[in-house]
Structure formats: structure tokens, C-alpha cells
N, C-alpha and C positions, 0 to 999 in steps of 0.2 A: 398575698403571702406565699402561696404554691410556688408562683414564679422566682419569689425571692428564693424558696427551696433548691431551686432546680440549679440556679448558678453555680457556676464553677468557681471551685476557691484553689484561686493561684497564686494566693499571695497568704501565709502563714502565720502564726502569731511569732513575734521576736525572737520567743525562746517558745521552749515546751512546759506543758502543763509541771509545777513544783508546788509545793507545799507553800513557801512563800507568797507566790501567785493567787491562793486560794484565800479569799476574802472571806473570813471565818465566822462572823455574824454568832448565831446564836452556837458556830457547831466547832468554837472553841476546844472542850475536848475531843472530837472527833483526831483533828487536825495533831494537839499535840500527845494522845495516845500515836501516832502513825512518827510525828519525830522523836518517841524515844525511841521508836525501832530503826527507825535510819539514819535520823538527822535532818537536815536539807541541805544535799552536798556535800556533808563532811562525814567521813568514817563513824562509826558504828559498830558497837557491839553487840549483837544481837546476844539475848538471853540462849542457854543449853536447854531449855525447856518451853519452847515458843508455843504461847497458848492463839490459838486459830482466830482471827478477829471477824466478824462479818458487820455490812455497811448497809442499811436500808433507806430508801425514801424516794419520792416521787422521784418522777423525767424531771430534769432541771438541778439537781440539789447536790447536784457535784461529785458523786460517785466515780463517775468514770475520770476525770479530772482526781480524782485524790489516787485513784488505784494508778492512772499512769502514771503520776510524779513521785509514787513511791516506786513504781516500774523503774522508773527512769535515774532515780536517785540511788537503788541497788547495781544497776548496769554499770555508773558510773564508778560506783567504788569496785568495778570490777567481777562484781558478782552474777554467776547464771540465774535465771528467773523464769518461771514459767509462767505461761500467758496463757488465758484461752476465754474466749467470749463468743459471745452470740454468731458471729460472722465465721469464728475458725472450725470448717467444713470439716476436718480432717483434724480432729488434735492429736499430737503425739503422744507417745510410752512416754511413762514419768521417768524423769532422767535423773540418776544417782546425784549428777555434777548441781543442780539446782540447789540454790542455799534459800529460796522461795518459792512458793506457788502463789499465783496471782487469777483468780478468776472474776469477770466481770457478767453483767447482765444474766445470772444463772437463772432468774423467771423466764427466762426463754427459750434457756435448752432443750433439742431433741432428744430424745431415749438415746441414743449414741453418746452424744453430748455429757447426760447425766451418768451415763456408763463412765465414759471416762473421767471425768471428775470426779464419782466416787474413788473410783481407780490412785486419781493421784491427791481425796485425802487421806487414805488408809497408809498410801507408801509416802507421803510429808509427815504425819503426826507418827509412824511405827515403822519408820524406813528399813531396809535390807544391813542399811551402812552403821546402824545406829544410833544417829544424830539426826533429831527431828528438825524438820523446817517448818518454816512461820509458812502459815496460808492465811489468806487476803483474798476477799470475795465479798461480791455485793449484789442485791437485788434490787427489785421496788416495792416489796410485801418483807415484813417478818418473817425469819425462819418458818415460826409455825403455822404460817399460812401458804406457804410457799407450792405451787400445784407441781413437785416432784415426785420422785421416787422416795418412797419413807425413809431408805439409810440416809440418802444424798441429806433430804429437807434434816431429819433428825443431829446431825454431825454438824451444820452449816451452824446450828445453836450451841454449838459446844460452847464456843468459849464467849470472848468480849463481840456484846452486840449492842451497834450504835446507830438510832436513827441519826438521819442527816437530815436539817429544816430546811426550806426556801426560805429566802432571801428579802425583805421586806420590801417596798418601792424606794425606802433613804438609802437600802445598804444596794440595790440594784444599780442606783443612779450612782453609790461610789464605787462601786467594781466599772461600771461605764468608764467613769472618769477615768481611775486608775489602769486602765487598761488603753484609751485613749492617750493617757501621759506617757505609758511605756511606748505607744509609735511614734512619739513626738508628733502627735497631730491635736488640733484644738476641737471638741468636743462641745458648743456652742450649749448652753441652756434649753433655747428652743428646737435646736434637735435632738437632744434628748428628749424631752416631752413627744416630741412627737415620733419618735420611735417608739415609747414606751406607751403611749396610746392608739396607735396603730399597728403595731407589731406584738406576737406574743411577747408576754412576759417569762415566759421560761429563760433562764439563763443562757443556755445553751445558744436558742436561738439568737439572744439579742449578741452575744459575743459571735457566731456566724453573720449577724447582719452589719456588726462594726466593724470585721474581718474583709467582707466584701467591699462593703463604703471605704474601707482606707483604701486597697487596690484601685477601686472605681478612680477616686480623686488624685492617687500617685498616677496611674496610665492618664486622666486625663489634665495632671496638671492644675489642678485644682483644689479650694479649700472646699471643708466638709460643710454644705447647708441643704437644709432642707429640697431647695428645687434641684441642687446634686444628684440629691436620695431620691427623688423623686425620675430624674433623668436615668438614670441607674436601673431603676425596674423597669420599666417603657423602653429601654433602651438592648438593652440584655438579656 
């Protein structure tokens, strides 16, 4: 599984993570609290008084997948957004022009990090301009358990807070599929099973493992079977 880590992905999913995309399972309202603030694709009114949403739940249970296809669904209609997660070293001053704030993985922010996210929930909910923005933020713990700074952890509870489940092994096996029918590639029975018992079950991972296997079998001209998957890790 290490190995299967390390590969390079050079070949993407069709489109980008969207609400749509997002096999909903038990976290139904999750998904359609986030499309009455955007939509999926189509214009949207956001409310004049945007109450702060945060997203909890294990690695795997689709956070970072629902925070970018609402990322991705406000850009489209045009709109600034601010982004900042675990990885961005340097986030910027909160910028007037932003009609969102978007923060992901906040259990893992540095003291810098939590510096500026408090930073830009104070100037989203009590802006300069006077027109509050919607903030979107997610962890892996509850607010109140959350190892920050007390304003940061304290504010991130304000408003709508929603765990997100994993995925059971029937609704794992139809996101497989479904995600297998968007490459137009056939997704065999037995390799499923044998990805799902042999590989983790995290979501994440198994959509990086069908990601790599579609590439492996497009460069090598080939259909998706088990001694593929198998030639693919020994291989690579």
C-alpha cells in the first residue's frame, strides 16, 4: 500500500470534485444544506446574513471533496473565494473582494495558520464593507474539541455544524462503480472485492487507487483485472 502511495497521478478524475459527484449516503443533509448556498453549477443567492457552516468527520468522509466543489461551484459563478488549508504556508490578508471564505483541515493548523483564520473569521462575519460572507471550514474533531486557539476553536461553533459519516461497504462499492462509469472503464466484480480487501477502505484512497488503475490500463492499453492491479504495483 506505501508503494501504491508514492505513485504519481497523471491522469485526473473527468471533472472536479462537485456536489453532484458526492455520493451522499447517510450525509444527505450535509450535501443539500451546501446546495442551497450555491447550487451545483447554477447561480445562487446567497443569504445577506450568512451563518458560518463547519464540517466534521474522520480522513475519508468527504470534507475536503465537498469544501472544493463548493470552491469550485462559487469560482464558476464568477465569484472570489478564499481558500486556505493545511498545505498553504503563507495565507494571505483577508480580501474585501471575497464573497466566501473557505477553510479546510483546520486540526492542523500552525499558530500562524490559526492567526490568520481567526483574522479572516472576524473580517467574513463583521466585514469593513459591511456585507458579511459565508465561511466554510472543516475539521476531523468537533469544534469543541478542536486542539486551537480558544477564539479560533470557539467561533468555528458558531453557526451550522455537521458531522459527515463514512460510507458503508454497499454505498463504497456504488461510488466505485459510479466513478468507474464516469471513465467509461468497466469496473469487474472481482476487482472490486479485491481492492476493497486489500487496499484501505478509506474513500480517498480507494478513489487514488481507481485513478491510478484507469491511467495504468489507458498507457498500457489494456482492460481493468486484477493481474493489471497487480502488474501496476510491481511495476511502478
Amino acid at each position: 500500500m506505501a508503494a501504491m502511495r508514492q505513485l504519481a497521478l497523471d491522469i485526473g478524475l473527468p471533472t472536479g470534485p462537485s456536489l453532484s459527484r458526492f455520493y451522499e449516503g447517510s450525509n444527505a443533509a450535509v450535501v443539500q444544506h451546501l446546495r442551497s448556498w450555491v447550487g451545483d453549477g447554477a447561480m445562487a443567492t446567497l443569504p445577506s446574513a450568512p451563518v458560518p457552516t463547519y464540517l466534521w468527520g474522520v480522513s475519508g468522509s468527504g470534507k475536503t471533496h465537498l469544501l472544493k466543489a463548493v470552491h469550485a461551484a462559487l469560482r464558476e459563478q464568477g465569484a472570489e473565494v478564499g481558500w486556505m488549508d493545511a498545505s498553504t504556508g503563507f495565507p494571505p490578508e483577508f480580501d474585501e473582494r471575497w464573497a466566501a471564505v473557505i477553510m479546510d483541515d483546520v486540526h492542523q493548523y500552525t499558530p500562524m495558520q490559526q492567526a490568520r483564520a481567526f483574522n479572516w473569521f472576524v473580517n467574513a462575519v463583521a466585514p469593513q464593507s459591511g456585507t458579511p460572507r459565508w465561511l466554510l471550514s472543516a475539521g476531523d474533531l468537533p469544534p469543541a474539541d478542536l486542539h486551537l486557539r480558544d477564539d479560533l476553536r470557539s467561533r468555528l461553533g458558531w453557526g451550522h455544524v455537521f458531522q459527515l459519516h463514512l460510507l458503508d461497504e454497499f454505498e463504497r462499492r456504488a461510488v466505485l462503480r459510479q466513478e468507474a462509469d464516469a471513465r467509461g472503464v468497466f469496473l469487474s466484480d472481482d476487482v472490486m472485492d479485491y481492492m476493497l480487501k486489500r487496499f484501505s477502505r478509506d474513500l480517498g484512497s480507494l478513489m487514488q487507487l481507481l485513478d491510478m488503475l484507469d491511467g495504468f490500463a489507458l498507457r498500457n492499453k489494456r482492460a481493468i483485472t486484477i493481474p493489471l492491479l497487480k502488474t501496476m504495483l510491481e511495476t511502478e
